[in-house]
C-alpha positions as CSV (number, residue, x, y, z in Angstrom):
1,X,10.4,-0.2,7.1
2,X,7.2,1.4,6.2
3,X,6.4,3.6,3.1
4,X,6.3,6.8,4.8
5,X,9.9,5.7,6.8
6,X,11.2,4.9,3.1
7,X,10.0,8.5,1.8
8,X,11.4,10.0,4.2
9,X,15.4,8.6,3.9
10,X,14.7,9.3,0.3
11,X,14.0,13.1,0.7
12,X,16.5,13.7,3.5
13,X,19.4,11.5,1.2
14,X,18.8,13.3,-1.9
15,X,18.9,17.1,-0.2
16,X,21.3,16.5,2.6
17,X,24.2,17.6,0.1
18,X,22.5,20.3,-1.8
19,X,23.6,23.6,-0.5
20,X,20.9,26.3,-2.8
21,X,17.4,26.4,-0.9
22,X,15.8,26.9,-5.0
23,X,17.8,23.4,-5.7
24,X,16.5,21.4,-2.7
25,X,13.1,22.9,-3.8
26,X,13.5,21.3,-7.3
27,X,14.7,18.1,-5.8
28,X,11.6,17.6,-3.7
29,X,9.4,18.4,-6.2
30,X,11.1,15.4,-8.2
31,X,10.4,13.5,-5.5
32,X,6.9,14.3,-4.6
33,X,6.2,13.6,-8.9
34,X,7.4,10.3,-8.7
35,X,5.6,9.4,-5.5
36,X,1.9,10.1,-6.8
37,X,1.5,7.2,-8.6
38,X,2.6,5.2,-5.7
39,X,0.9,7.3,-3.2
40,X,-2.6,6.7,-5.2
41,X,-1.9,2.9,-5.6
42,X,-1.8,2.6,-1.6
43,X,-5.0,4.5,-1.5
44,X,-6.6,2.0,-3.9
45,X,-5.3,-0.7,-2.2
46,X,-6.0,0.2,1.0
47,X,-9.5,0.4,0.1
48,X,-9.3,-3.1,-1.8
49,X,-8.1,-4.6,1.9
50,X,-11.0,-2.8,3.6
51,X,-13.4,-4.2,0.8
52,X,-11.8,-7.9,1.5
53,X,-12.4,-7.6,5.2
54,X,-15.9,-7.3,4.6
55,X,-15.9,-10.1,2.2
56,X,-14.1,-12.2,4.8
57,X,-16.7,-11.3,7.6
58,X,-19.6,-12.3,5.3
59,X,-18.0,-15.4,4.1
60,X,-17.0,-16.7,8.3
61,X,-20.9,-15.7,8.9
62,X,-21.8,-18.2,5.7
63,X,-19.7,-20.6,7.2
64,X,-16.5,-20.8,5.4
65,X,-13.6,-21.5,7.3
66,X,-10.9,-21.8,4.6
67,X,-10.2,-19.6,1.5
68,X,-8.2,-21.4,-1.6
69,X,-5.4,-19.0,-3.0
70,X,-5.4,-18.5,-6.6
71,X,-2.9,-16.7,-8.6
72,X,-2.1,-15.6,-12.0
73,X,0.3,-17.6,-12.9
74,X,2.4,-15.6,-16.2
75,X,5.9,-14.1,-16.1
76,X,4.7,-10.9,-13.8
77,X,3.9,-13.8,-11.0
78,X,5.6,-13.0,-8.1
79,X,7.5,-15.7,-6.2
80,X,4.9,-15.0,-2.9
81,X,2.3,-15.0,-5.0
82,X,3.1,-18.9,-7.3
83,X,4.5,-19.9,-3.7
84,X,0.7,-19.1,-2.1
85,X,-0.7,-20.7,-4.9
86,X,-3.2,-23.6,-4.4
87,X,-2.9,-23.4,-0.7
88,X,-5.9,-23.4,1.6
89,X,-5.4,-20.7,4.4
90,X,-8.2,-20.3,7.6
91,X,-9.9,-16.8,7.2
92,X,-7.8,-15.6,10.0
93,X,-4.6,-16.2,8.2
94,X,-6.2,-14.6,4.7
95,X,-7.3,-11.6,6.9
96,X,-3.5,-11.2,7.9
97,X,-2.2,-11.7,4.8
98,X,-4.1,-11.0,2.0
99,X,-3.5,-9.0,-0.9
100,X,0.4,-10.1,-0.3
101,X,1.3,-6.3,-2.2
102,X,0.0,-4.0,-4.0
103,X,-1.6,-4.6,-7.5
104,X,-2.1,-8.0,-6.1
105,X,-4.1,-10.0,-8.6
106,X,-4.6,-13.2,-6.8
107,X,-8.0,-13.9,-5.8
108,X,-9.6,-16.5,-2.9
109,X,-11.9,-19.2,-3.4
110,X,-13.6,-20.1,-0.3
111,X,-14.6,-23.4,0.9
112,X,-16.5,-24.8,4.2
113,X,-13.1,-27.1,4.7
114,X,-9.7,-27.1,4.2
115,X,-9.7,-30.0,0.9
């Protein structure tokens, strides 16, 4: 289910009951209030995957193959994130995977081999 598909069975759930057009206007403006913060943290993530890719293409023309995860490892650790941990993924795979969500702050160390 994507973000928008998620929005948008929030909106219709919370007005489908609501019978005053000035109510389902308040309603949607709740709605819309609590979905700028998400809304801007896609946009700066989005832009943090574009930045990776061209991090990854630089790196594969350097010659690494391999990229080491690294996590944060404290109590806000997800359990994709401390599972990912330590592991040595081909640039493919990180380019497919990486950031696992949003505020992700993991980073990649790359190597020329998978040790």
């Amino acid at each position: 289910e994507s973000h928008i598909d998620g929005f948008e069975f929030t909106l219709k759930s919370a007005i489908e009951n609501i019978e005053e057009a000035k109510d389902k206007i308040v309603v949607i403006e709740n709605i819309f209030e609590a979905e700028k913060f998400r809304l801007k943290q896609y946009s700066i993530d989005g832009a943090g995957k574009l930045k990776f890719m061209g991090i990854l293409s630089k790196k594969e023309n350097e010659g690494f193959g391999f990229g080491k995860w690294v996590a944060v490892l404290d109590q806000r650790t997800c359990d994709g994130c401390r599972k990912n941990h330590g592991k040595f993924f081909t640039l493919d795979k990180l380019s497919e995977i990486f950031p696992l969500h949003i505020s992700d702050r993991c980073t990649i160390e790359f190597t020329k081999s998978e040790v």
